[in-house]
C-alpha positions, 0 to 999 in steps of 0.5 A: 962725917960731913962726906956722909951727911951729904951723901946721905943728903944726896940718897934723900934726894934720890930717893923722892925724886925717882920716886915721884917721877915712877910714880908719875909715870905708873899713873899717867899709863894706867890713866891712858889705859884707863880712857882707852878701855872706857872707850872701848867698853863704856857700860864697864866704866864703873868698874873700871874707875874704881879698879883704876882709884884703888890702883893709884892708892897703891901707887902712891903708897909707894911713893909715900913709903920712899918718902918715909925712907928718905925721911928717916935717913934724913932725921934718924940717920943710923949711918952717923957715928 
């Protein structure tokens, strides 16, 4: 019983911190693809940036919807007897 709560501990853990390192990740590229693009083409900023801020909501609605995982397995754990 305590070998599964910790290991259950353990997979919460993974689960937010790979998921807040993809997340960083994901964003900091399309940031960087952002800045070059609107170098490139400054009269497509516009479009760009929203483009760019509707993609970083889906990226972090990911990463929020590992958290909500982690967090049911954390409080509701079905693995416990």
């Amino acid at each position: 019983m305590e070998n599964i709560l910790g290991l259950v501990a353990l997979a919460c853990g993974l689960i937010v911190g790979l998921g807040a390192i993809g997340a960083s990740i994901g964003i900091a590229l399309m940031g960087g693809k952002f800045l070059e693009s609107s170098a490139r083409q400054p009269e497509l900023m516009n479009e760009l940036q929203t483009k760019m801020f509707v993609l970083a909501g889906l990226i972090d609605a990911a990463f929020l919807i590992g958290v909500a995982i982690a967090l049911l397995f954390a409080f509701a754990n079905p693995f416990t007897l």
